[in-house]
Every structure is written in structure tokens, then in C-alpha cells.
C-alpha positions in Angstrom: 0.0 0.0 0.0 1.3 3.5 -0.7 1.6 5.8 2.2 -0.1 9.2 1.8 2.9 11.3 2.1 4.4 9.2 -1.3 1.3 9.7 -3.1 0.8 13.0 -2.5 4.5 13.6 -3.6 4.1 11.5 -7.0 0.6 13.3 -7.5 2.1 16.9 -7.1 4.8 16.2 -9.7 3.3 13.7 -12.1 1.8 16.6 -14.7 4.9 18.4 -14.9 7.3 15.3 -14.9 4.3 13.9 -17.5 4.5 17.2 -19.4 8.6 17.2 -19.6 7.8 13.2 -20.6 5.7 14.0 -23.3 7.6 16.9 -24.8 10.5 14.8 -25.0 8.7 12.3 -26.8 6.9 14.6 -29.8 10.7 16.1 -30.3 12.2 12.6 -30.5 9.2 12.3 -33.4 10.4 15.6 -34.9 13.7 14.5 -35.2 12.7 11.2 -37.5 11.3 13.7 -39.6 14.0 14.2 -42.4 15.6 17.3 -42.2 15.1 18.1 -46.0 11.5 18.2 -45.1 11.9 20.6 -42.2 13.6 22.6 -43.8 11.1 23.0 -46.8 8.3 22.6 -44.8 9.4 25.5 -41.7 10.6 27.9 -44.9 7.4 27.1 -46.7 5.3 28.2 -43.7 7.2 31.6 -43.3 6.6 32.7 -46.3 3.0 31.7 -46.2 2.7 34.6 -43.6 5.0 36.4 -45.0 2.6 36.8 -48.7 -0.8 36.9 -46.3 0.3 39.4 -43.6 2.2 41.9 -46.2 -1.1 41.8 -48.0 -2.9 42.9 -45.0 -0.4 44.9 -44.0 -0.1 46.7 -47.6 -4.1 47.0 -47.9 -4.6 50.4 -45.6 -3.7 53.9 -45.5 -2.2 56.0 -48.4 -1.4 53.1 -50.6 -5.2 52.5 -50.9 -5.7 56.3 -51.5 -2.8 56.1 -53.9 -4.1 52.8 -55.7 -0.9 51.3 -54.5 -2.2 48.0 -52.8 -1.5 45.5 -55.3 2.0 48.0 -56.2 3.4 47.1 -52.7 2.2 42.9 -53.1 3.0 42.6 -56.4 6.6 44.0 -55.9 6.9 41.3 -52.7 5.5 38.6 -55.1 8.4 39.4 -57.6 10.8 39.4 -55.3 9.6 36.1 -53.7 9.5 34.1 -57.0 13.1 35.3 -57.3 14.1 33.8 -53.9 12.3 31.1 -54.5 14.7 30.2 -57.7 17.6 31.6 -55.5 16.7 29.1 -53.2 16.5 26.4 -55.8 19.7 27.3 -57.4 21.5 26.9 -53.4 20.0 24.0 -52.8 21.3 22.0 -56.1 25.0 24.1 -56.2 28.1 21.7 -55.6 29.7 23.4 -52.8 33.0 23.5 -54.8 32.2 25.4 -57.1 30.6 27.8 -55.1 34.1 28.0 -52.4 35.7 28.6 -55.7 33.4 31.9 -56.8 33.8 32.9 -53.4 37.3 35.5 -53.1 35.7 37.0 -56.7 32.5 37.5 -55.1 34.0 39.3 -52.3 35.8 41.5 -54.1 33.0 42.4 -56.7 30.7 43.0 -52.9 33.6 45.5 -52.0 32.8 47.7 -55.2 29.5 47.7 -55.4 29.5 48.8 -51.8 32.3 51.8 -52.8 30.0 52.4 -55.8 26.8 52.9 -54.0 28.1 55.7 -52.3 28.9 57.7 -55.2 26.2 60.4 -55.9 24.2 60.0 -58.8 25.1 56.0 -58.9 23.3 55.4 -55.4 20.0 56.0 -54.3 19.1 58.0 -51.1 15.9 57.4 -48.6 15.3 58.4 -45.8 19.5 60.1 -45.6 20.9 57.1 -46.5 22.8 56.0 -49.8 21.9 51.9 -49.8 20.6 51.3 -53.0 21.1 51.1 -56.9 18.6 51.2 -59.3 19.0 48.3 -62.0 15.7 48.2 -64.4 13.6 49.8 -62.1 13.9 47.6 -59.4 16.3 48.5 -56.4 18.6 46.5 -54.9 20.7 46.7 -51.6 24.3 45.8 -52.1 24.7 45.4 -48.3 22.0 42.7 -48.0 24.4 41.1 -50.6 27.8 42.0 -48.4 26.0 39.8 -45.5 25.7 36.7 -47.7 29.2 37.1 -49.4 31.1 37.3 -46.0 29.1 34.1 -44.9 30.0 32.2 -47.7 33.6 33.6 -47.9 34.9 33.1 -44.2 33.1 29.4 -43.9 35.2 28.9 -47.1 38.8 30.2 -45.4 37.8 28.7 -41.9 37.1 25.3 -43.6 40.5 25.9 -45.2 42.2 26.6 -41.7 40.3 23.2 -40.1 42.2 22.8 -36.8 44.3 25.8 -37.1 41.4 28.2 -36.1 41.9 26.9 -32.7 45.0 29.2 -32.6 43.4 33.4 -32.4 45.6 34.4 -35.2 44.3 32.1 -37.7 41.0 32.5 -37.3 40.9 36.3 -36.8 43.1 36.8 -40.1 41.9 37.4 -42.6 38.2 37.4 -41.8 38.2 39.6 -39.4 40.1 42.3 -41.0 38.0 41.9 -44.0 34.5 42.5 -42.3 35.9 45.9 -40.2 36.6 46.9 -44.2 32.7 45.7 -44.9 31.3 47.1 -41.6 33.4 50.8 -42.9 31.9 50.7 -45.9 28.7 50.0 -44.4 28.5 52.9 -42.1 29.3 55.2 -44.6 26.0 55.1 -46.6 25.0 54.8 -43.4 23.6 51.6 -42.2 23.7 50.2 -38.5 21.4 47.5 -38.9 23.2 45.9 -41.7 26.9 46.6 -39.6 25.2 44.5 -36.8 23.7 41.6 -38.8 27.4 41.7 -40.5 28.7 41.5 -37.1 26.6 38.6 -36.1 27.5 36.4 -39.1 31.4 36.8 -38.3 30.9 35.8 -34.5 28.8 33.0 -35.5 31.0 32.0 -38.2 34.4 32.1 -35.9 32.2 30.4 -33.1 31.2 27.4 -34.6 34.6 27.1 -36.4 36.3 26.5 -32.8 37.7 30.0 -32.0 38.9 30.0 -28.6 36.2 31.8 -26.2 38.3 34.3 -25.0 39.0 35.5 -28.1 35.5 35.4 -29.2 34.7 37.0 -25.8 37.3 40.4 -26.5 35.3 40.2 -30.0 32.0 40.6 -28.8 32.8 43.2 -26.1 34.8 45.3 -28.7 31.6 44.9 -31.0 28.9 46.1 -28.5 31.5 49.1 -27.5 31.5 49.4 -31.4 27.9 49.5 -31.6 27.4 51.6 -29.0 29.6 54.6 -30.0 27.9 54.2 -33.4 24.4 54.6 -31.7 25.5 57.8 -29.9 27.1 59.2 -32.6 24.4 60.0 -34.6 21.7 62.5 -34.5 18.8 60.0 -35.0 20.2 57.0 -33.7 21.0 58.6 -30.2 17.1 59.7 -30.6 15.6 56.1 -31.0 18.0 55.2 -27.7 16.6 57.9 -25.9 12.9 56.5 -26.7 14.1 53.2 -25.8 15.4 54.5 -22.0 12.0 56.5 -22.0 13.4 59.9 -22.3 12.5 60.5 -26.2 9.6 62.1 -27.8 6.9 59.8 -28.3 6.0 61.9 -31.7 9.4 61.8 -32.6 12.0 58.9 -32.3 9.4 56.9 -30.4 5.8 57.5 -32.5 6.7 54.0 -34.2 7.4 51.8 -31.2 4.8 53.4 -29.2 2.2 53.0 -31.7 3.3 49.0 -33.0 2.7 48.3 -28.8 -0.6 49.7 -29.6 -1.2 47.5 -32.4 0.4 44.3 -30.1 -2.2 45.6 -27.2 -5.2 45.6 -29.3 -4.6 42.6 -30.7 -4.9 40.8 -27.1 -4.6 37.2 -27.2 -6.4 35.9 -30.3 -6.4 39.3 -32.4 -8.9 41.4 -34.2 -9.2 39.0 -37.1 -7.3 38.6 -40.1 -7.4 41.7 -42.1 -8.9 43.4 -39.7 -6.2 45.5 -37.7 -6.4 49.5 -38.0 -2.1 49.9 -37.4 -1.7 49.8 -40.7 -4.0 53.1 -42.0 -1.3 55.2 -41.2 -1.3 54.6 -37.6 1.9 52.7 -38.1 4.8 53.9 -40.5 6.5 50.7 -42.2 3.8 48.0 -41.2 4.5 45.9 -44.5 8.1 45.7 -43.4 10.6 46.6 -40.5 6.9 46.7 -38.2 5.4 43.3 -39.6 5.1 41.5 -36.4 3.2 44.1 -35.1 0.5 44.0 -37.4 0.7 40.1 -36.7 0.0 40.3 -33.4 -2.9 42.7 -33.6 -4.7 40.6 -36.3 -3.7 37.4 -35.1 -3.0 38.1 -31.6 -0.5 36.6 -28.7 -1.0 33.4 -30.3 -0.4 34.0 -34.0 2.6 35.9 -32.7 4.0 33.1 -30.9 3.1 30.4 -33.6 5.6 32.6 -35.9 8.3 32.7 -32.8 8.0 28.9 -32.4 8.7 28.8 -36.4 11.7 30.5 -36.0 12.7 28.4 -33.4 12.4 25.3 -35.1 14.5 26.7 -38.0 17.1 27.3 -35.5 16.9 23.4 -34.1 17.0 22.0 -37.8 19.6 24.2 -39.0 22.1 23.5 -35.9 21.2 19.5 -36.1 21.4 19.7 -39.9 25.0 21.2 -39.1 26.0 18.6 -36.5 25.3 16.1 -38.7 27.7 17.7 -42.0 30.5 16.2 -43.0 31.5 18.8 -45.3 33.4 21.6 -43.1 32.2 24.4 -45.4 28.4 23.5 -45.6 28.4 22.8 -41.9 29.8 26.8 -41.4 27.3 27.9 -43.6 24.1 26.0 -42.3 25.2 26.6 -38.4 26.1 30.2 -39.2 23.0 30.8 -41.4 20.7 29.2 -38.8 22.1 31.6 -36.1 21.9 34.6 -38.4 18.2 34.7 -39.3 16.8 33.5 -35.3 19.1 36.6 -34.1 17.7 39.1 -36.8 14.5 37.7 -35.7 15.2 38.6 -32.5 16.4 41.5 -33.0 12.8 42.3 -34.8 10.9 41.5 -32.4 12.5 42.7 -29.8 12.3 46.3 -30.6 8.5 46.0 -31.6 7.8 44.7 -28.3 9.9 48.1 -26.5 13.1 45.3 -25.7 15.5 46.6 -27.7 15.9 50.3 -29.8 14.7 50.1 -32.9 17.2 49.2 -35.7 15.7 48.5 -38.8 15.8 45.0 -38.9 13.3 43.4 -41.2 11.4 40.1 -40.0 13.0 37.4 -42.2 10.8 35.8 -44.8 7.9 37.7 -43.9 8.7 41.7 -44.1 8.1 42.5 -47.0 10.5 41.6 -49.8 13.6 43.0 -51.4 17.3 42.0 -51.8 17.1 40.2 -47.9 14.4 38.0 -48.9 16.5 36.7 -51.7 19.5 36.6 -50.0 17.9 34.8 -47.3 16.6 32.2 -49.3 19.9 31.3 -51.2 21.4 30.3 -48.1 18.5 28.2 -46.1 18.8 26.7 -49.8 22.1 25.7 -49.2 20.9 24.7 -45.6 18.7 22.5 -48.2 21.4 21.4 -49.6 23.0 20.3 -46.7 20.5 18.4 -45.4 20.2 16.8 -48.9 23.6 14.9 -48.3 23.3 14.0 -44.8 22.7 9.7 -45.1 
């Protein structure tokens, strides 16, 4: 017979303990599932909210005064089908050929990044020189720079194998190389591209075995970095002072106050798909950097954490698909790629919730589209591909 006292305990901690059980269980499912078929299906899913929310989003305020609804979808459709055969092309590419494009790629990234900065060749919004115009369609050449470096330093820290181990050989010459990128960068000027930039290199160094206290100097010098670049400028130190409360919410702050307006009406299960009233000039950007908000005030806390727990599960296939890769340089990519677009998305929502200032950072796969979407794309293609040749 079981005494009360031991049947109380075992009562008291059997739903938890059956709880832990079963989630156990259900990710021990998920991990038969091949990882090709994650990978499609999580990617697949993203950018079925991407095309329904920046449709929503799009459809209010002075682009349906302006007859610009379909304008704004039609140009995220374009630049979706172009990702989509980016994505195609990365997932099929022998990854020798590609290490062997890599150095000319770099270099090519280096002038088009001097080039946009020259006036009349680069486009400026908003007092900042990011873009070229190439048949009426813009594109960013730092979006670009972020996917070059990737695929460059997992290509020279492949080379190095063991050797990284030792500081000097894996700081040279990638570090060097991105300080030159993350210049030319901050010259047009662009903050949240530097930091993404940043992130890549860390992640790229980290997973290649860089000793921690190396990586650890590296990380404080960047967030010094960043931090001097924040207070440095006249509209970056305004978004800060919003963010520590001390900004004008009209000013700096009208776009985070009002996106955790959106976020508050939406409660927990939203005002309905389509439904939200951010986006009629309420809320400047909702189709892009200030997607999630209109997510969670159409589909609420739960639509917003369904697209968290997406994002999550990207970063758990890409990190098993890397522990699983034989192939040193396809392993750097996939683990560094997996950590890049979960920290951007981070970094998203984060500042629309009031966690972090707000940097510009669009929601992967689902802002609306441009350069980063098919940037993005190529490399969970090679993520694809990766998971392709893992028996």
C-alpha cells in the first residue's frame, strides 16, 4: 500500500514530470522527420505569412488612396519568386564550385559597396545612400555583403580546419576583411546591416572553434562598437533615448509606441485577419521593419507566438542539420546561417515589443521583400542542400 505522504509527492509532480515526458517524446518524433522536409516545410510556412500578412499589412492607408495596394504585393511577389529560384539554385550548387566563386565575389561586394556611395550612382531614402537602381527595381548591395562574407569566411575557416583553434588564424583574414565591410557599411550609413554583419562573423568564428576568449574580446569590442555608433548619430541617439523612455513619443518613439498599440489591441487571439487598424497610417512601415506588429494585432499573442516557435524550429534543424555535415564548409554555412536569421529575428521583435531600440531590422521571410528576402533564401537553400547529403 502506498503511504499518503508518497502519493501525495508522486501526485504533485506527475503533470509536470508527464508534461517534460511528453515533450520529449513529440521532439524525438520531430527529429525522424527528415531534415530536408523541415527545412522545406518550416521555410514554406514563413513565407505563407509572409505573402498573407504583407497583404494585410499593404491594404490600408495611403497606398489604398494612392491605388498602390497590389504596387506594394505585387513588388513582394516578384521578389519572392526570385528567392524562390535563389533558393533552388543553393539547394542544387556543388559546394566546390561555389568555395571557388567565393574571393571573386568578395571583391565584386567591395565595389558595389564603394560604388553605392557615389552620388548620382546610389539612391538615397530616408539620408541614406543603400541602393542602386537596376531596371527599375532597387537593390541593396549590403543585403548582398552579408551573404558574401558568410559564404567567404566558412570557405577560409574550412581551409584553416584545426588551425582556427590558434586566435591568429582565425581572426586573419576574416576579421580584417568585415571591419573593411562594416566601414563601408557605415558610410551610406547603415547600422542594422553593420550589426547583422557582425553577427554572421561571431557565429562564423564560433562554430569554427575559436577560442572563447578570443571570441569574448570580440563581442565586447563589437557592443562598444555599436554603442559609439548609436550615440554618434543624431537620429540613432534619438531612437535610444525613446528606448530608455526619455524621447519624444512623436518623434523617435511614434513608431514603437504605436506598434505596442497595435500588439495591445490585438490581445490574445487578435482582431481577425485583415482586420487591424495599425496599418491606416497609424503605423509607419507595417508591411516591413513593423510586420510583427500587425501580426500580433490581427492574429494576436497566439499567431505571434506560432511565428516565434517557427523561427525556433528553424534554428533546431539548422544546428542539427549542421552537426550532422560532413562537409566543413556547408556545416559553417548552415550553423552560421541558422544563427543569423533567429538573431535578426530577435532583434525584430524585440524592438516592436519596446526590448530593444529600434534598428531596422526586417522580419525574415515575412517583411516585406527585397534583396534580404533573396538573399535569405539562397542560403537556407544551401541549408537545403545540406541536409540533402546527410545519409
Amino acid at each position: 500500500m502506498t503511504s499518503p505522504r508518497s502519493s501525495t509527492r508522486s501526485g504533485s509532480g506527475g503533470r509536470p514530470a508527464g508534461a517534460a515526458a511528453s515533450f520529449r517524446a513529440r521532439l524525438a518524433r520531430l527529429g525522424r522527420v527528415p531534415p530536408l522536409h523541415l527545412v522545406l516545410g518550416v521555410t514554406g510556412v514563413l513565407l505563407l505569412v509572409g505573402v498573407v500578412m504583407v497583404l494585410s499589412a499593404s491594404a490600408g492607408g495611403r497606398t489604398v488612396a494612392d491605388g498602390m495596394v497590389l504596387t506594394v504585393f505585387a513588388r513582394h511577389m516578384i521578389f519572392l519568386v526570385v528567392g524562390i529560384a535563389a533558393f533552388a539554385v543553393g539547394m542544387v550548387v556543388r559546394p566546390s564550385w561555389l568555395r571557388a566563386w567565393t574571393p571573386i565575389l568578395l571583391i565584386a561586394c567591395v565595389a558595389a559597396l564603394v560604388v553605392v556611395l557615389i552620388p548620382g550612382i546610389g539612391e538615397v531614402r530616408g539620408g541614406a545612400r543603400r541602393w542602386i537602381s537596376l531596371g527599375g527595381f532597387t537593390v541593396q548591395p549590403g543585403e548582398a555583403a552579408k551573404v558574401i562574407v558568410l559564404l567567404w569566411g566558412a570557405h577560409v575557416l574550412a581551409l584553416r580546419g584545426r588551425a582556427v583553434r590558434l586566435a591568429r588564424y582565425a581572426v586573419l583574414p576574416l576579421v580584417p576583411v568585415g571591419l573593411l565591410m562594416a566601414a563601408l557599411l557605415m558610410m551610406q550609413p547603415a547600422l542594422s546591416t553593420t550589426v547583422a554583419l557582425g553577427v554572421i562573423v561571431l557565429a562564423l568564428l564560433y562554430f569554427a572553434g575559436t577560442p572563447l576568449g578570443s571570441l569574448a574580446a570580440m563581442c565586447g569590442g563589437a557592443i562598444a562598437g555599436a554603442a559609439v555608433l548609436g550615440l554618434t548619430s543624431g537620429y540613432r541617439r534619438d531612437r535610444i533615448a525613446s528606448f530608455l523612455g526619455a524621447g519624444d513619443d512623436l518623434g523617435a518613439g511614434y513608431q514603437s509606441r504605436q506598434a505596442l498599440l497595435s500588439l495591445a489591441d490585438g490581445g490574445v487571439f487578435g482582431a481577425g485577419l485583415g482586420q487591424g487598424r495599425a496599418k491606416w497610417d497609424y503605423l509607419p512601415n507595417a508591411a516591413n521593419d513593423f510586420i510583427f506588429a500587425v501580426i500580433g494585432e490581427e492574429l494576436g499573442l497566439v499567431g505571434g507566438l506560432l511565428v516565434l516557435s517557427l523561427y525556433a524550429l528553424l534554428a533546431w534543424v539548422g544546428l542539427r542539420i549542421a552537426a550532422r555535415t560532413k562537409d566543413p564548409f556547408l556545416r559553417l554555412t548552415t550553423a552560421a546561417t541558422a544563427t543569423w536569421v533567429v538573431v535578426q529575428a530577435a532583434m525584430n521583435v524585440g524592438y516592436v515589443v519596446g526590448l530593444l531600440p529600434v534598428t531596422g531590422q526586417q522580419l525574415p521571410l515575412v517583411s516585406a521583400g527585397g534583396t534580404a528576402l533573396v538573399s535569405t533564401l539562397f542560403l537556407l537553400g544551401l541549408m537545403a542542400n545540406a541536409a540533402r547529403r546527410i545519409r
